[in-house]
Structure formats: C-alpha cells, structure tokens
Kinemage of the C-alpha trace (Angstrom):
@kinemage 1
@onewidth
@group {chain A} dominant
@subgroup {mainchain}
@vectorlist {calphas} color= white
{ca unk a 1} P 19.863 299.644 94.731
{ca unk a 2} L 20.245 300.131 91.244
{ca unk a 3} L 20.612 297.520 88.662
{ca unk a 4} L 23.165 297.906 85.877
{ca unk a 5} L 21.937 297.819 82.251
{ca unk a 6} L 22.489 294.411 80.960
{ca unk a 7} L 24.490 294.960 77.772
{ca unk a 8} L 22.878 292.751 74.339
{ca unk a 9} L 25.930 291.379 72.771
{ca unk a 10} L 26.656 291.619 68.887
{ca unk a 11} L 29.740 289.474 68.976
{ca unk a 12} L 31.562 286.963 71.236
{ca unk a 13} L 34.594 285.699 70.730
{ca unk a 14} L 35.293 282.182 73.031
{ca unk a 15} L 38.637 281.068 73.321
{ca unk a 16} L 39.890 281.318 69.840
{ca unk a 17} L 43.341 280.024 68.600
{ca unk a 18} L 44.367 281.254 65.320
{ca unk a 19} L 47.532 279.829 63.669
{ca unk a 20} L 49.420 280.829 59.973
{ca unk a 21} L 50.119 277.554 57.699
{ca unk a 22} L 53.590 276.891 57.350
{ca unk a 23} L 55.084 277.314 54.169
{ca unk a 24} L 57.337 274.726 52.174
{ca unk a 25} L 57.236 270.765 52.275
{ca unk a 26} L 60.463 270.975 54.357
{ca unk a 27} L 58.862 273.038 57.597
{ca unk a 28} L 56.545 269.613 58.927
{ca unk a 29} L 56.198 271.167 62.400
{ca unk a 30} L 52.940 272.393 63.829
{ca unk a 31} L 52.378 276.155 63.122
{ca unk a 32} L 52.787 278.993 65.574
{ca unk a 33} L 50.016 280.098 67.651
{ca unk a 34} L 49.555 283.664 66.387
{ca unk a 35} L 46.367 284.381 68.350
{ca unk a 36} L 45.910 281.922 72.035
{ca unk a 37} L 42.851 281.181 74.009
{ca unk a 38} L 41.139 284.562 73.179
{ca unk a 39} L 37.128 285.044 74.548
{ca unk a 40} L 35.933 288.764 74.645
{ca unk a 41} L 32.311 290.300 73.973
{ca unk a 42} L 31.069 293.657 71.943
{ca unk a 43} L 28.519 295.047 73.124
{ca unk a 44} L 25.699 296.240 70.353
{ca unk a 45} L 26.552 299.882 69.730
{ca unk a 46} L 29.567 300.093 71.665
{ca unk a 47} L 33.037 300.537 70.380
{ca unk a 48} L 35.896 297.872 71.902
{ca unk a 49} L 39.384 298.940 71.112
{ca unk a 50} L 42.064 296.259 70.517
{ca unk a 51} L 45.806 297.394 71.333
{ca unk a 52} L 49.145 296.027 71.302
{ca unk a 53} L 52.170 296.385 69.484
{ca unk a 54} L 53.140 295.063 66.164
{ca unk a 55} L 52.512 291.241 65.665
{ca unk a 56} L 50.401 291.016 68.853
{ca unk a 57} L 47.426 289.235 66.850
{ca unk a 58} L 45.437 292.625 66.564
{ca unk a 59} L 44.840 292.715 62.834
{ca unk a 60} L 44.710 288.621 62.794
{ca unk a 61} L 41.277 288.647 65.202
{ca unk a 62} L 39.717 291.292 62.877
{ca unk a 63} L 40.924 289.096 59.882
{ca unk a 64} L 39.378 286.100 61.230
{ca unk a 65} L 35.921 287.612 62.399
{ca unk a 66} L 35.333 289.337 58.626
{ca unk a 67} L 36.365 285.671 57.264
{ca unk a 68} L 39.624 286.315 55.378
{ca unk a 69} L 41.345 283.329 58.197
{ca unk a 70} L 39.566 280.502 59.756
{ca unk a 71} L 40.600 279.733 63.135
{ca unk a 72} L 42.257 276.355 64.642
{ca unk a 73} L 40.291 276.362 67.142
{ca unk a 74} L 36.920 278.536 69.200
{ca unk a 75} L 34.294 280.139 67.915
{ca unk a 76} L 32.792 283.743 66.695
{ca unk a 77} L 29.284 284.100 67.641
{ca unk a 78} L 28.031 287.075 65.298
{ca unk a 79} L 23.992 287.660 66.619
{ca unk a 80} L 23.992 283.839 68.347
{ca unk a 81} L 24.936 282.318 64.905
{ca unk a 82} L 28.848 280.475 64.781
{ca unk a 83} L 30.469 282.384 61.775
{ca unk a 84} L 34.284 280.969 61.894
{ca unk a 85} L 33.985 279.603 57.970
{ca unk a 86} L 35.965 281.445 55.458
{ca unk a 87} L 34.124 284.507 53.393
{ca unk a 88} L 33.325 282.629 50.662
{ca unk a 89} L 31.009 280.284 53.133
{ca unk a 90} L 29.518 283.021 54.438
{ca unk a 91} L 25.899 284.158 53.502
{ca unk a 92} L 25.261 287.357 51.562
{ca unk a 93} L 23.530 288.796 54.232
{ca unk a 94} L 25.687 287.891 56.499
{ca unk a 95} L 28.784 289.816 54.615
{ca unk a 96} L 26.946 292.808 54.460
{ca unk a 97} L 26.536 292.781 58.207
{ca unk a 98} L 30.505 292.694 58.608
{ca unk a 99} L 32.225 294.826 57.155
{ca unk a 100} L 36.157 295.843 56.987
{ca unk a 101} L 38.081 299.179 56.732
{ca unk a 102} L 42.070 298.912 56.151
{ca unk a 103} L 44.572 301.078 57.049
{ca unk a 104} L 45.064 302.352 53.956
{ca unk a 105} L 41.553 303.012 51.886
{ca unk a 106} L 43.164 303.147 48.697
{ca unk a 107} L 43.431 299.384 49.115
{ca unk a 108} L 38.752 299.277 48.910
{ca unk a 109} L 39.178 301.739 46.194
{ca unk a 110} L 40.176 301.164 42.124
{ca unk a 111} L 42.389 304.184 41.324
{ca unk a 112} L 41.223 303.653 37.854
{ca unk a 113} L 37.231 304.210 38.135
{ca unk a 114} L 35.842 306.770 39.872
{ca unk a 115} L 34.209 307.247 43.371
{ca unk a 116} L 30.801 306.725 42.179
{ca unk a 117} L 31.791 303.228 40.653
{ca unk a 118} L 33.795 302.570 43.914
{ca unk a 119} L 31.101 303.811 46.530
{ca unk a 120} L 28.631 302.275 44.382
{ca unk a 121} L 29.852 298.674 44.458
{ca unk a 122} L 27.956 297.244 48.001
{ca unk a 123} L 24.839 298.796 46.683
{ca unk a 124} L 24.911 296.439 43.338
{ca unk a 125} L 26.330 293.661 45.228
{ca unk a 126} L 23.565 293.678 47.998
{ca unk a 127} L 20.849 295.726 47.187
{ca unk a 128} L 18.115 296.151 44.224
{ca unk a 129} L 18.103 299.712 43.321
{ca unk a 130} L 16.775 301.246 40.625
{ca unk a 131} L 19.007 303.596 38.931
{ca unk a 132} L 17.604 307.021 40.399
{ca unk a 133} L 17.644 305.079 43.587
{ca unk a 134} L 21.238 304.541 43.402
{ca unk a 135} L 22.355 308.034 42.970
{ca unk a 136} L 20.011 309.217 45.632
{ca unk a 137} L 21.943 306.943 48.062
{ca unk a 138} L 25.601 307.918 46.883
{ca unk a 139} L 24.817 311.249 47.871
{ca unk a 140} L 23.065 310.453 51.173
{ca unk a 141} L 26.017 308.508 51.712
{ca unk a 142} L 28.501 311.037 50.883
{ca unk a 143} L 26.451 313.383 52.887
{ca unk a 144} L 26.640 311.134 55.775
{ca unk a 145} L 30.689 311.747 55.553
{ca unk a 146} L 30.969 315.375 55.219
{ca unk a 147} L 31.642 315.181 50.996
{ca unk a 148} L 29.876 316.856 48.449
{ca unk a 149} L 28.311 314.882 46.287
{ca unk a 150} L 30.544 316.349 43.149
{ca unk a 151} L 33.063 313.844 44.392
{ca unk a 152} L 31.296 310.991 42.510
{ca unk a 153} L 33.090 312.789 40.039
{ca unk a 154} L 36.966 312.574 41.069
{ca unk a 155} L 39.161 309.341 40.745
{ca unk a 156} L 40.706 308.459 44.204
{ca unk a 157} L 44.375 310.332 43.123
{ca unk a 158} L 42.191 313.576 43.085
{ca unk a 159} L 41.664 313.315 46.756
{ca unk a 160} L 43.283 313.589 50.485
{ca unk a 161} L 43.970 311.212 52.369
{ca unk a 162} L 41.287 312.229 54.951
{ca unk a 163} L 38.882 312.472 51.727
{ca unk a 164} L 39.638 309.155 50.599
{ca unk a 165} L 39.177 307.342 54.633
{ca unk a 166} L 35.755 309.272 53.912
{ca unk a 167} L 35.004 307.655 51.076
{ca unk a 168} L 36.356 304.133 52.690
{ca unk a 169} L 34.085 304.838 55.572
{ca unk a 170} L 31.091 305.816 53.274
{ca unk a 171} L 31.683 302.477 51.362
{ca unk a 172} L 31.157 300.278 54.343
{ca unk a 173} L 28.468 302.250 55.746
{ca unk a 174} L 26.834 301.724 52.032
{ca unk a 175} L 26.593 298.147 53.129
{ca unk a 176} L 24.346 299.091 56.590
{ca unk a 177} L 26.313 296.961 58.419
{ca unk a 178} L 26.162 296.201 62.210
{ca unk a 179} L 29.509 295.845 62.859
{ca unk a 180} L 32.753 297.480 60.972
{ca unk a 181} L 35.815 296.197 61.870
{ca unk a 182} L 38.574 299.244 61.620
{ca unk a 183} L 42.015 298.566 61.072
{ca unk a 184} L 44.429 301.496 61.787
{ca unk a 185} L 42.153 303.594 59.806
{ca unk a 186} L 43.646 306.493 60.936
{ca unk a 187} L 47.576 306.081 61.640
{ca unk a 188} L 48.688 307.403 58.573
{ca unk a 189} L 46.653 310.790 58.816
{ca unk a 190} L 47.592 313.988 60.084
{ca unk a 191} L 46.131 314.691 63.971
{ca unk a 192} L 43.847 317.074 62.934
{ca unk a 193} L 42.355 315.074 60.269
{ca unk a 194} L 42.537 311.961 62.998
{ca unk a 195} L 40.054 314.064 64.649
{ca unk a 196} L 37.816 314.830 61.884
{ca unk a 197} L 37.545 310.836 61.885
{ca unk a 198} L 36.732 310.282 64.882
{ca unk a 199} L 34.141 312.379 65.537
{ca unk a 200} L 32.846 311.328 62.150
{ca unk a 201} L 32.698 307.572 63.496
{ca unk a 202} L 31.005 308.865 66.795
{ca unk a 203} L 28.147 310.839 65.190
{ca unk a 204} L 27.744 307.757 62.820
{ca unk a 205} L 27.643 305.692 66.222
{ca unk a 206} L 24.868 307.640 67.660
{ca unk a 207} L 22.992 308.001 64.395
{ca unk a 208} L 22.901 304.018 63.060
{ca unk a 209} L 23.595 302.299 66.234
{ca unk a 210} L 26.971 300.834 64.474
{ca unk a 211} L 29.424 298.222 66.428
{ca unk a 212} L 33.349 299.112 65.940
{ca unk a 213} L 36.032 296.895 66.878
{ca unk a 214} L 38.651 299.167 66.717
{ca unk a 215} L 42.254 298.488 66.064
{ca unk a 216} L 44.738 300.840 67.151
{ca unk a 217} L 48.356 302.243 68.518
{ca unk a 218} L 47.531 305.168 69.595
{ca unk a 219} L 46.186 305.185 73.306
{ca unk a 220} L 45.236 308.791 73.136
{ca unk a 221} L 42.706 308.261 70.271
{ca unk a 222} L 41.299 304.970 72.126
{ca unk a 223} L 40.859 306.750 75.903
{ca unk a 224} L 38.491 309.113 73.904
{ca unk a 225} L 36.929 306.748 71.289
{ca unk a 226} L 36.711 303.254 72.992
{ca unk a 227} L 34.195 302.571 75.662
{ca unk a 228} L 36.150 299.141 76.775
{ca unk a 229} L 39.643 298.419 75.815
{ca unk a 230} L 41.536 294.914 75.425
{ca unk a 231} L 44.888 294.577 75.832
{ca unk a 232} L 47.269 292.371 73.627
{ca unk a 233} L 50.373 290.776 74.036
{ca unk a 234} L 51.952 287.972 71.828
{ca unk a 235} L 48.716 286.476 70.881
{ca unk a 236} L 46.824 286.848 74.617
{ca unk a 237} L 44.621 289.122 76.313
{ca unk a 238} L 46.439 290.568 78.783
{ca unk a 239} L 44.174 293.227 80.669
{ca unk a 240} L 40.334 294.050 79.427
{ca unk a 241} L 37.548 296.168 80.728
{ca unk a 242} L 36.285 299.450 80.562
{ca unk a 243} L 38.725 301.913 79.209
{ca unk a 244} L 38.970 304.234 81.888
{ca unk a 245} L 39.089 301.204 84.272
{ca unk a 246} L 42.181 299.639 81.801
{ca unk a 247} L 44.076 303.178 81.714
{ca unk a 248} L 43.763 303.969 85.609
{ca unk a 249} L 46.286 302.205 87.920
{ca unk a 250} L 46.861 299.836 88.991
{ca unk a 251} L 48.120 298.962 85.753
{ca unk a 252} L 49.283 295.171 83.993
{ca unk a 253} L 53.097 295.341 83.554
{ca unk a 254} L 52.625 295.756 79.651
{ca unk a 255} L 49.836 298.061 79.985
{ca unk a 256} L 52.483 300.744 81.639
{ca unk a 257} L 54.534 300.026 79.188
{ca unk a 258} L 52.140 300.765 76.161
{ca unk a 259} L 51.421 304.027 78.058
{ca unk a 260} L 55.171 304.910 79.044
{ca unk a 261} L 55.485 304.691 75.215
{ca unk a 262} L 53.132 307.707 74.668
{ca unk a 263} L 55.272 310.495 73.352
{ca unk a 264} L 54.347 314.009 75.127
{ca unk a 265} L 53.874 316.931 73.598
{ca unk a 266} L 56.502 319.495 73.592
{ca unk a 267} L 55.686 323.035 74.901
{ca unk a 268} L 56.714 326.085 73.620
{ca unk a 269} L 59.194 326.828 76.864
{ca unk a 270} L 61.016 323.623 76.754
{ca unk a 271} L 61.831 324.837 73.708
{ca unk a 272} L 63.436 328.223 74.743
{ca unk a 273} L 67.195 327.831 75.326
{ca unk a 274} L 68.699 329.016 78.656
C-alpha cells in the first residue's frame, strides 16, 4: 500500500469570522458577518484558488491574512505563529513573507517615479544592499518576469497592462516572500496576455517554491492553475478539495451554478447563417 505524501502547511485558517464596522453613531446594531466560520489549509508550494461571486468574502480573507482587517473572531496560523493583528503589528520579517498583488498593479506602482524607484522599494525597505547590489537585483528581478532591464527606465504610463502586472509581480517577488496573495491579477487583461501570467506564476512556482492563494472568477484559469479549489458563497465555504475533485460531479448546487455561468466559445459555424 502506498502512503500519501503528507502535505507541510504554510497557512491555516480556523474558523475565522470577519465583520465591517458600522458606520455612523445612529447604526448601534452588531455588524454583518462578511466572512463566517471559515478553516482551510495551503499547502507549502501549492496554489489554493478562492472563488465566488462578487461580495462572497473572497478579497476580505486575503485582506485579513496580509493584515489590512483584523478578524472578530479565529485565527491565521502563518508557519505555526497566530498573525491576525493589523500590519502595522506585524514584524518586518514577517511582512516580507506576505505579500499582496491587486487587481489593478497601477495601484503598487507611483505613476510619477519610475520602475526602478517602484521595483526598488521592498529592497530598501527590507534588505541592506549596497548600491551595485541593488541594480544587480532589479535586473535579476526583471529577468525573472520576462522584461528587459531598460524598463527601469519607463514610468508605469509607458507600459501595457501585461508589462505593468510584470512589474507588480516582480515587486512582490523582490520581497522573497513565501506566500503572495493574488487578487484578480489578471481579470482585466486580454486572454492571451492571461496566459503569459500564468505560466509566468507557474515557472516562478517551480523555481522559488512560492505559496499563492489565488483569487479569481474565472474557472477556466483556476482548473489549470489551482491544485485545490474553495468554494464561496455569502461569507462560507461551500465545497473545497482538490480542483479536479471540486469541478467533477457530483457537484454543490452553487458550484453548477458558477460553472453554468462559464460563457462558451463561439465557433466559426455557429456563426454561418443558414
């Protein structure tokens, strides 16, 4: 008989209730649950996918675990250690271990200063490099994303979109973190740039051993990216496991759903009139 590889776990979330403040001295009743009774594990080197629709608590979770929202109640286990304190709280080291990508880059990025300010900002903040130093690792890290390194040269308005996620992705990995947390980092991108991403965050996978908690609406991208897959809805896990496991029948109610939802492609004799 053979035994299955026991997986070493970089996070654990167990049974975590987040909840937004209520605004105004009118509103006196307890908040909302946004995120209820959520407990899942990533495995070191793995990447777990979170879906759900809008407002399911997807971006909230990813929120909480880099330390921008405390939860009401659980904890995040990040290497054995409880992390669910604010950022600010937070050791050094420990913020360099975590980092975020958003949805839209230009939101890590200063339009104003160029990409070797930008790209070289986690390398001042947590490292000791000597100037020559520095520069060696912008371009290493602009290697490690497919960009020359004249684009420590160009402001971020001189670039793609698909250029500037590069950059966005080569700014966290400047950090070496252990775990990025990726936010719809590639919803707003053309498909064939979505898959210049992708295979970009797979080869950086293999290469650093990196942890992705990937957040996402697009089922497609997540059957090829994701090796397990948790399922959202209003604030609860609904269905988890591995991802070919979640996306085989049977299927939870709002799992079909999510995948009825998936537009198909049209062909080219659909198209031809009768």
């Amino acid at each position: 008989m053979i035994k299955e590889k026991k997986l070493n776990f970089l996070l654990e979330i167990k049974n975590l209730e987040i909840a937004y403040k209520s605004k105004g001295i009118l509103n006196r009743q307890k908040s909302p649950h946004v995120v209820s009774n959520i407990s899942f594990k990533l495995p070191k080197g793995q990447t777990v996918a979170l879906v759900g629709e809008s407002g399911s608590g997807k971006t909230t979770i990813a929120r909480t675990i880099a330390g921008l929202m405390v939860a009401r109640k659980g904890h995040i286990f990040f290497d054995q250690e409880d992390i669910n304190v604010p950022f600010e709280e937070r050791s050094k080291d420990l913020n360099r271990q975590i980092q975020y990508i958003f949805q839209n880059p230009q939101n890590s990025l200063n339009p104003k200063r160029k990409i070797k300010y930008n790209l070289g900002r986690p390398l001042d903040i947590f490292f000791d490099l000597s100037k020559s130093e520095k520069n060696k690792r912008l371009e290493q890290l602009l290697n490690s994303v497919g960009l020359d390194p004249d684009y420590l040269n160009r402001f971020p308005t001189q670039m793609s979109g698909g250029e500037i996620q590069r950059v966005a992705i080569a700014q966290a990995l400047a950090a070496e973190p252990k775990l990025i947390l990726c936010d719809e980092i590639v919803s707003s991108l053309d498909v064939s740039v979505q898959s210049n991403i992708l295979n970009l965050l797979r080869n950086l996978q293999a290469e650093y051993g990196i942890t992705y908690l990937f957040i996402a609406h697009d089922l497609a991208l997540i059957r090829w990216l994701a090796h397990s897959t948790i399922v959202l809805y209003k604030g609860e896990i609904v269905e988890s496991g591995k991802t070919e496991e979640v996306f085989n029948p049977p299927f939870h109610p709002y799992t079909r759903l999510l995948l009825e939802s998936v537009p198909e492609p049209i062909s080219n004799q659909s198209l031809i009139k009768t």
